[in-house]
N, C-alpha and C positions, 0 to 999 in steps of 0.2 A: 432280643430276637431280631429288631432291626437294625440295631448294631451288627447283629451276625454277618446278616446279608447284605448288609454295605459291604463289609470287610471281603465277602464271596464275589461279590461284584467287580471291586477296587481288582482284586486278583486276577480277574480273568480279563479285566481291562491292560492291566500293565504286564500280562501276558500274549494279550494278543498284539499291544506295541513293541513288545523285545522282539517275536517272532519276527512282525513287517519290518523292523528295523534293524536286524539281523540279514534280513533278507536283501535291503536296499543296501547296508554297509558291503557288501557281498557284491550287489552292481556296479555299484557306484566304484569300489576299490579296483575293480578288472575294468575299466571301461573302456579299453582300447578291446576285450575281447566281446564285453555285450553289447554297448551301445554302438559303437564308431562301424562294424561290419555291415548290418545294416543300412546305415547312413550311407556306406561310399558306395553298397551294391546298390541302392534306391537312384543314388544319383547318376548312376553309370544307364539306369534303365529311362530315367527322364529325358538322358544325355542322348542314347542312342535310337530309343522309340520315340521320344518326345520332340525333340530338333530333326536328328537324321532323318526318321520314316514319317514323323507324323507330317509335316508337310506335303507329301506323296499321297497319304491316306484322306487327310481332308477331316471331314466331321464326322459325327457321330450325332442321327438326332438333332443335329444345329449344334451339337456342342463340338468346338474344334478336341481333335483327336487329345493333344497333351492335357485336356481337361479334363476329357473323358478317362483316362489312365492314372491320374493321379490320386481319387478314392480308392481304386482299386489297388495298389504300392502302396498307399498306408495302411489299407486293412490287411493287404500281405505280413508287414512286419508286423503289427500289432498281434496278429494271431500266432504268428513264428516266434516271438521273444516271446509273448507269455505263458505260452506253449513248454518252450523247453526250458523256461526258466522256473520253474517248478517239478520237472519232471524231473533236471539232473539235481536241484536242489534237495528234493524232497526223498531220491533214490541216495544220494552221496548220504543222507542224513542216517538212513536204512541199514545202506553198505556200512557203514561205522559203528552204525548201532547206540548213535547218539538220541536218536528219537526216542529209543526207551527210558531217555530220562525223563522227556515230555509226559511218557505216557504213564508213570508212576507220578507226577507231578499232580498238583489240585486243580489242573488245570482242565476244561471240559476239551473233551474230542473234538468238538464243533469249533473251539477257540484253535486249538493246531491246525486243524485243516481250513479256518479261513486265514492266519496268517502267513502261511504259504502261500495261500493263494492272490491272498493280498500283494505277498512281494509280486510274483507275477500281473496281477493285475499294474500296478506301479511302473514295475519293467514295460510291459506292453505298451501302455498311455504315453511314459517317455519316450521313447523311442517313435510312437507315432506322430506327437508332438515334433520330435526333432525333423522326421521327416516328411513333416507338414512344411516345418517353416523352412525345408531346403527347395519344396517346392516352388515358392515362390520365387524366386532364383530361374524359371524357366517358365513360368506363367503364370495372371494373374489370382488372387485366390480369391473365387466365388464362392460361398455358404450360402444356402438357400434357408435353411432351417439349421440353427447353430443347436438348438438341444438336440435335434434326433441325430445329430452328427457327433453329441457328447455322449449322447444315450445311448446309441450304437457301439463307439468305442470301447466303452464302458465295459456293456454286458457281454462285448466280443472277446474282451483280454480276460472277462471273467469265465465265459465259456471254455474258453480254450486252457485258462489254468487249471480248472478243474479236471481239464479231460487232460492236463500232465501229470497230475497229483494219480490220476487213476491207473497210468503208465507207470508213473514210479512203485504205484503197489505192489503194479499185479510182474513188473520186470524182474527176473533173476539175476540179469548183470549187467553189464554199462552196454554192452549191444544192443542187449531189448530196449533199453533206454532212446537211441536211435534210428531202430527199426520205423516205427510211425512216421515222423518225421522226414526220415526218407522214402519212404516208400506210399502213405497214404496223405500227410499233409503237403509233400510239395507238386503230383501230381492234381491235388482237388485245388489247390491255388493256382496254379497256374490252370486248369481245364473251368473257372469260377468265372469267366469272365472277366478278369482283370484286364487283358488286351484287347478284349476285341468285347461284339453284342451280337448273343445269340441269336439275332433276327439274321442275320448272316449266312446261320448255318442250314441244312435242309431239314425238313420235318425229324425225321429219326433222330438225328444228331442233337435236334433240339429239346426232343423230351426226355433224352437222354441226360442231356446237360443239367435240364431241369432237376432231377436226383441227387446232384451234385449240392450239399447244403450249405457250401462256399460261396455255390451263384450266388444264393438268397443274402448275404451277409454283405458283400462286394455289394449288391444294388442297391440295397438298405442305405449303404454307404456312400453310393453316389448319387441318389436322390437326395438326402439330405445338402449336396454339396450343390446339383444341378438341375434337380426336379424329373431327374430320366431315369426310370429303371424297367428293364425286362420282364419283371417276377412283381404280381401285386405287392404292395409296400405293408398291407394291414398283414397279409399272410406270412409275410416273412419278419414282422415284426412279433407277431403271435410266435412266430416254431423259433427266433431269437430266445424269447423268454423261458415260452414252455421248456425248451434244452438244456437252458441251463439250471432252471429249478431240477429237474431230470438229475443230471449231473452231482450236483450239490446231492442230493440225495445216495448216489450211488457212490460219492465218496465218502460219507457217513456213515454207512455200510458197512462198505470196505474197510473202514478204518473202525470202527467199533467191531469187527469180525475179528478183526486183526490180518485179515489175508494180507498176506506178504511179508509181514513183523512179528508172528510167530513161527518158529522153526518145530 
């Protein structure tokens, strides 16, 4: 008997490493289209808000301005690659109809859908990593708190793959696959506080902003780096967590339903 369940275990282990490593062989082989885009648009935003404007603008809080923008540009890319690197992965696997060999496989639902999510996860991290250390290239790099700034990254590239796995479900074709992404993740990043601080803005605007659950993740992210954020830090670490267990749950779901993989 527990020979059996070793042998179940070994399985869903070197299942869920073929997946993640599927997934990375897959970034890693295109890298001029996943990792490098990212990179040169990040650096063009440090290049031009950071040198050109931020000397005009001054501080933030005591924190000079390019200091203040630079959590905010990595948790942009972190949530945008690991975002869509699961949602086209996980849709292309759909559209093929190769996932149905997963799903006749010994392998648990729970193991497919975190090894997707893992590549995603993976993608996002790198990519923030790379456009961390192009940071310092334009200013010095302060960490205030080095775990809540891994801890953040972490459950942010997992948050966000999840909620592409959930896109690739529920999308009927490579449009739907896009839609989000353009239309609700590059507005809430950029209205997140990434350039600028809600104390700026007037009442209205600002409790408005506050609904925005990008704010909360952006501050998360530059407290850990500067000790400054807009949004209490326990609360926005609390709706980090809670979201994503959320999440995880509802692509369990979905994927035990079959929504979207049965015809």
């Amino acid at each position: 008997m527990d020979k059996t369940l070793d042998n179940l275990w070994t399985v869903q282990w070197i299942g869920l490493l073929t997946i993640t490593r599927k997934e990375m062989t897959r970034v890693l082989r295109i890298w001029p289209q996943t990792l490098l885009p990212s990179v040169i648009t990040t650096t063009l935003y440090f290049l031009v808000f950071g040198n050109f404007i931020g000397d005009r603008i001054g501080e933030f809080d005591g924190v000079p301005y390019i200091q203040f923008i630079i959590p905010g540009l990595i948790m942009m890319s972190v949530i945008t690659n690991s975002y869509s690197n699961v949602s086209s992965s996980a849709f292309g696997a759909k559209f093929q109809r190769n996932i149905e060999e997963m799903l006749i496989s010994p392998l648990h639902n729970a193991v497919i859908v975190s090894g997707y999510v893992m590549g995603g996860v993976l993608r996002g991290c790198l990519v923030g990593s790379l456009v961390t250390l192009v940071s310092i290239f334009f200013a010095p790099l302060q960490i205030a708190n080095i775990g809540l700034v891994l801890a953040v990254m972490l459950f942010t590239s997992m948050l966000f793959a999840l909620a592409g796995f959930i896109n690739a479900m529920l999308a009927n074709r490579f449009d739907d696959v896009s839609i989000v992404p353009t239309f609700v993740l590059t507005p809430l990043t950029y209205l997140g506080g990434v350039f600028y601080s809600i104390s700026l803005l007037p009442p209205f605007w600002q409790t408005l902003s506050r609904l925005n659950p990008v704010l909360y993740l952006v501050n998360l992210f530059r407290f850990g780096f500067s000790g400054v954020s807009d949004v209490p830090v326990g609360g926005a670490l609390a709706f980090l967590l809670v979201f994503t267990g959320l999440l995880w749950g509802v692509c369990l779901y979905l994927f035990n339903r079959g929504v979207g993989l049965r015809s």
